[in-house]
Backbone as CSV, one residue per row, in Angstrom:
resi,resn,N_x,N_y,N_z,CA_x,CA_y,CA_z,C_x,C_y,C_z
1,UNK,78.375,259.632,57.165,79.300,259.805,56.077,80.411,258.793,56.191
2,UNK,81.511,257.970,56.342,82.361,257.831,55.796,81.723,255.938,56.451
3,UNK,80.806,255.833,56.555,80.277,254.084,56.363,79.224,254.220,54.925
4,UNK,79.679,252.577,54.586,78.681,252.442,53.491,77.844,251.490,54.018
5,UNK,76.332,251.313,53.128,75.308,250.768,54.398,75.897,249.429,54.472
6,UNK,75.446,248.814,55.067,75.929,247.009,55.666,77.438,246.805,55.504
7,UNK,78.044,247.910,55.500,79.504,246.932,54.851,80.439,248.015,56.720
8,UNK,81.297,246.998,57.125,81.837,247.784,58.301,83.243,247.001,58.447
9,UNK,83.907,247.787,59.308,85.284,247.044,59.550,85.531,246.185,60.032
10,UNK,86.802,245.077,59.887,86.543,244.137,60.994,87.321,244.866,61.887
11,UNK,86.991,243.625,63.060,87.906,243.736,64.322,89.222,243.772,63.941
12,UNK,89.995,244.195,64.790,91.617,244.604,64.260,91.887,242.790,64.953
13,UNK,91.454,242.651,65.458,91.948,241.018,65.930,91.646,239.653,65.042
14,UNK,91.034,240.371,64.167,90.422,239.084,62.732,91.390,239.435,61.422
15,UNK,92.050,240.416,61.312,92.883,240.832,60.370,94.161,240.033,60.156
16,UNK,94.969,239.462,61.244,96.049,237.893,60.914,95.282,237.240,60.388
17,UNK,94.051,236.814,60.306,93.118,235.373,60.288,92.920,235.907,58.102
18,UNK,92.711,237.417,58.390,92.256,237.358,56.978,93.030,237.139,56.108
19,UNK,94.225,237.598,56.566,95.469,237.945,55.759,96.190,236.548,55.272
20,UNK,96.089,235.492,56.600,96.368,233.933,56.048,95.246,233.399,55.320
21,UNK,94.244,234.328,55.241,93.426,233.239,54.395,93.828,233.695,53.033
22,UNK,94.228,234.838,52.846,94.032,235.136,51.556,95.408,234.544,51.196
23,UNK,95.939,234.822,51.918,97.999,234.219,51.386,97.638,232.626,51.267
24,UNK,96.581,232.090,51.625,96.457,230.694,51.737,95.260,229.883,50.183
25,UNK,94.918,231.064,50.150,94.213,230.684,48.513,94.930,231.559,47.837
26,UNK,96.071,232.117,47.662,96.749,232.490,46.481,97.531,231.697,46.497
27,UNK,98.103,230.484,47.501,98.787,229.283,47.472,98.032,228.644,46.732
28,UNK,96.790,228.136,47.361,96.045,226.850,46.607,96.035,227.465,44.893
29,UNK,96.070,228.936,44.840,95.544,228.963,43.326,97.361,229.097,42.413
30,UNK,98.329,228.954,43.336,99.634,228.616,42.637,99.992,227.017,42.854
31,UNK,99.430,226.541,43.322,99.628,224.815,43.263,98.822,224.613,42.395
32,UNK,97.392,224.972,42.034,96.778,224.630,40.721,97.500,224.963,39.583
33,UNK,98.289,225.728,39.547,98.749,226.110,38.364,99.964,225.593,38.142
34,UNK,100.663,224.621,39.041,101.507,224.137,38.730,100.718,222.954,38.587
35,UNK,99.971,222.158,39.046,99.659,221.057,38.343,98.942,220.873,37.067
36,UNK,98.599,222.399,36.501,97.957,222.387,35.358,98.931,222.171,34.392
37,UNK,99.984,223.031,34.539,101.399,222.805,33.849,101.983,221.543,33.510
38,UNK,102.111,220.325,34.461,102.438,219.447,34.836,101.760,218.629,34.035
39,UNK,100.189,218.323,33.998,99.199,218.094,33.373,99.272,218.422,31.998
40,UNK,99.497,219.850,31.499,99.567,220.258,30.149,100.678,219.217,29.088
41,UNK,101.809,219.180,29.771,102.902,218.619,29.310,102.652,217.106,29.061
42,UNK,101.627,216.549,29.936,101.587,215.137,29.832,101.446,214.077,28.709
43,UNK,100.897,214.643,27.798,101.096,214.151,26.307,102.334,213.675,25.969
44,UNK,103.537,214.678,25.969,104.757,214.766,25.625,105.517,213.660,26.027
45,UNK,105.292,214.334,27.233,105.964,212.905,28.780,105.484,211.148,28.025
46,UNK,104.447,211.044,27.808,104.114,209.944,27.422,104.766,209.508,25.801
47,UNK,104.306,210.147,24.888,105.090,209.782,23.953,106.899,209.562,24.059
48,UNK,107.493,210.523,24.854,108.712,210.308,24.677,108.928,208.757,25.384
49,UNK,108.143,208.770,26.475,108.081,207.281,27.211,108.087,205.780,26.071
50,UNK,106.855,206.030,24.995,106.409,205.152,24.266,107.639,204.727,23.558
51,UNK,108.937,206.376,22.902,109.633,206.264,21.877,110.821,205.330,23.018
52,UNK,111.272,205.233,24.165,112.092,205.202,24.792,111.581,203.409,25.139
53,UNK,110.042,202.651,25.277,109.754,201.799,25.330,110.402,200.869,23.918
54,UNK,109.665,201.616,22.624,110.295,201.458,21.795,111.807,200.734,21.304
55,UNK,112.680,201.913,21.690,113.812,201.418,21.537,114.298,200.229,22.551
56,UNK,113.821,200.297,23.833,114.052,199.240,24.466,113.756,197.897,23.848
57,UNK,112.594,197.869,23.311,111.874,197.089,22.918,112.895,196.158,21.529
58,UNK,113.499,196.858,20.535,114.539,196.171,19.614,115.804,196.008,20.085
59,UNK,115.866,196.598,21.595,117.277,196.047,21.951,117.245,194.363,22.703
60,UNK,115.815,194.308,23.379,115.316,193.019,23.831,115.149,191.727,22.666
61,UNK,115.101,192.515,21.555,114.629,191.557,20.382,115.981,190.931,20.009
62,UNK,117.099,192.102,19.815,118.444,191.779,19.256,118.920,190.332,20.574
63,UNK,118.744,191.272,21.348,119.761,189.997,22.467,118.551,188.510,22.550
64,UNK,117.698,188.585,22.298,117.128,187.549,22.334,117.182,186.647,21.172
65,UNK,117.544,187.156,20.011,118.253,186.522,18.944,119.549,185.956,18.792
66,UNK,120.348,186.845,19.635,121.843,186.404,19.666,121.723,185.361,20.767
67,UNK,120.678,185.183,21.823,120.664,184.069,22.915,120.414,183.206,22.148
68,UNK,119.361,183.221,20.813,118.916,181.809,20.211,120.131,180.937,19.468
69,UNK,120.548,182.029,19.023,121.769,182.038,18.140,122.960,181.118,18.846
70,UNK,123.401,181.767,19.693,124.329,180.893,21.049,123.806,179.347,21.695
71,UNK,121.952,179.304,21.926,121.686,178.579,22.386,121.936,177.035,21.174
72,UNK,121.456,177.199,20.318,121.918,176.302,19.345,122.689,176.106,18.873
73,UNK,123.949,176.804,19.231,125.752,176.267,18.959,125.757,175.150,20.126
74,UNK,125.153,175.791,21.474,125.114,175.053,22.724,124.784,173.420,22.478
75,UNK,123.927,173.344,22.038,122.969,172.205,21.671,123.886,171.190,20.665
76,UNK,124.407,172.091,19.512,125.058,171.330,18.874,125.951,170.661,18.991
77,UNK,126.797,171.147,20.228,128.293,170.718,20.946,127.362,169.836,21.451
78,UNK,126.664,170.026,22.518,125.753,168.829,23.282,126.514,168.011,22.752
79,UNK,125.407,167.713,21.258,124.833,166.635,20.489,125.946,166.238,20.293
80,UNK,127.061,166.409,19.596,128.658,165.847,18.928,129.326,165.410,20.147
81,UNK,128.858,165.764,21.001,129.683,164.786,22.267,129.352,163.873,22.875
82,UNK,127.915,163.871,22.732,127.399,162.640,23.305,127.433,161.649,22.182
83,UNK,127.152,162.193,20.745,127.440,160.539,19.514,128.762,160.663,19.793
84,UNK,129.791,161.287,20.260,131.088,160.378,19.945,131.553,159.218,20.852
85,UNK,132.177,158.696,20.537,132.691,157.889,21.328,133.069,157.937,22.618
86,UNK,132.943,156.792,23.499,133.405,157.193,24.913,134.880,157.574,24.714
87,UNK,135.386,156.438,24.490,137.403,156.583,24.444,138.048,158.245,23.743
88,UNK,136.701,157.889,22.508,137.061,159.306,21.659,137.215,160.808,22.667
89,UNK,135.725,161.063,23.773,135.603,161.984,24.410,136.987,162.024,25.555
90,UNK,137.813,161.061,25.882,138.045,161.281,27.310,140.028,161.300,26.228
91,UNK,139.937,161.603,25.142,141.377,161.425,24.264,141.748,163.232,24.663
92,UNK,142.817,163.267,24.281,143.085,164.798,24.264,143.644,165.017,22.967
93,UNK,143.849,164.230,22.420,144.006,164.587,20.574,143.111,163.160,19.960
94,UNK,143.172,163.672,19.037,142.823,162.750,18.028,143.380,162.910,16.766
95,UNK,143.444,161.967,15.421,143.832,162.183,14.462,143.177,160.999,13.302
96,UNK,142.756,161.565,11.915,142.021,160.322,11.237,143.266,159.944,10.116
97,UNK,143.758,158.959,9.795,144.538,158.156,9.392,143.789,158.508,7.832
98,UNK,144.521,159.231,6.694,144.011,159.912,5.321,143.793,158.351,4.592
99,UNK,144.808,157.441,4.675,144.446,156.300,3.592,143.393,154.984,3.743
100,UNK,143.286,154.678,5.783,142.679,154.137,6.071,140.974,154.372,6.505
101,UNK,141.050,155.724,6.496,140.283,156.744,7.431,139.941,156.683,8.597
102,UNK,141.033,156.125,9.207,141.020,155.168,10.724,140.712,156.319,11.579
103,UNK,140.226,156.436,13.098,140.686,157.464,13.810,141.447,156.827,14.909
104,UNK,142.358,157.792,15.758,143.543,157.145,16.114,143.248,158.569,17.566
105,UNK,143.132,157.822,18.927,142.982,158.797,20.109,144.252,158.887,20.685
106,UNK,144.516,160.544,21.479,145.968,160.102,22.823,145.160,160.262,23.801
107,UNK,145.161,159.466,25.058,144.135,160.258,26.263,145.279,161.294,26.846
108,UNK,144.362,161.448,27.808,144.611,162.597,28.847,146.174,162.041,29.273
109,UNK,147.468,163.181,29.466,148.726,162.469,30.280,149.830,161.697,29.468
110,UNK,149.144,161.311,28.446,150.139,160.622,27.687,150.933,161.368,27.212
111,UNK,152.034,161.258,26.956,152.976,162.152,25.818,152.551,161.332,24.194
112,UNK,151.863,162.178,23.514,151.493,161.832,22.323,152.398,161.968,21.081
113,UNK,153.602,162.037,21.550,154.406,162.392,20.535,155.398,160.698,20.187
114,UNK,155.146,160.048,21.364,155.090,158.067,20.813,154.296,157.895,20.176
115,UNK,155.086,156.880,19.269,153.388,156.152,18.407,152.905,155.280,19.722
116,UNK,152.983,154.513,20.176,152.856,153.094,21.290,151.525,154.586,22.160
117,UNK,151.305,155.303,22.613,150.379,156.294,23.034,149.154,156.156,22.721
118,UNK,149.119,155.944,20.861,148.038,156.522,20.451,147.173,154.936,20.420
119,UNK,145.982,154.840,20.168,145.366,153.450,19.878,143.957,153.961,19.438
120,UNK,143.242,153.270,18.373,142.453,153.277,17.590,140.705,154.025,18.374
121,UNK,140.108,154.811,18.081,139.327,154.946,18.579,138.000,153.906,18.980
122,UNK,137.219,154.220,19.345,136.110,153.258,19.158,135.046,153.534,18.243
């Protein structure tokens, strides 16, 4: 009476062993379920990524426009300094004469407020 056929107790010394096994797959089956979670969401995660690529993406465009933008003011100074004149570049004023349309340089140091200062560009 109180056995059922083939089925019997364990040893009282295998009972820690069972007890971590079972606490040890109700772990494994709560780490699955957090990575299912994790997993579930992943759609989301990605699109918000795409929208966030996105916006990055027209802020790279803007500043790379305003670099072009800058770079060819750059260029243009270049250019106007190298056609001008040597004497012209190294003057610290200049001025164009309205009736003659002369241009007229002070260099660097001079007090430009003499006429005898100024002398004709090149």
């Amino acid at each position: 009476m109180g056995k059922v056929a083939g089925v019997s107790k364990p040893p009282v010394w295998q009972l820690p062993a069972i007890i971590a096994g079972a606490l040890a797959a109700l772990g494994g089956l709560g780490t699955l379920a957090v990575h299912y979670a994790t997993f579930a969401t992943l759609p989301e995660r990605v699109e918000a990524g795409e929208q966030k690529n996105v916006a990055q993406d027209e802020s790279l465009n803007k500043l790379a426009t305003i670099q072009d933008f800058w770079q060819k003011v750059y260029e243009q100074q270049q250019q106007a300094t190298a056609n001008a004149p040597q004497r012209q570049r190294l003057a610290q004023q200049t001025w164009q004469d309205p009736q003659t349309g002369t241009w007229w340089c002070c260099p660097f140091g001079d007090h430009c407020e003499r006429s005898d200062s100024w002398f004709e560009c090149d």
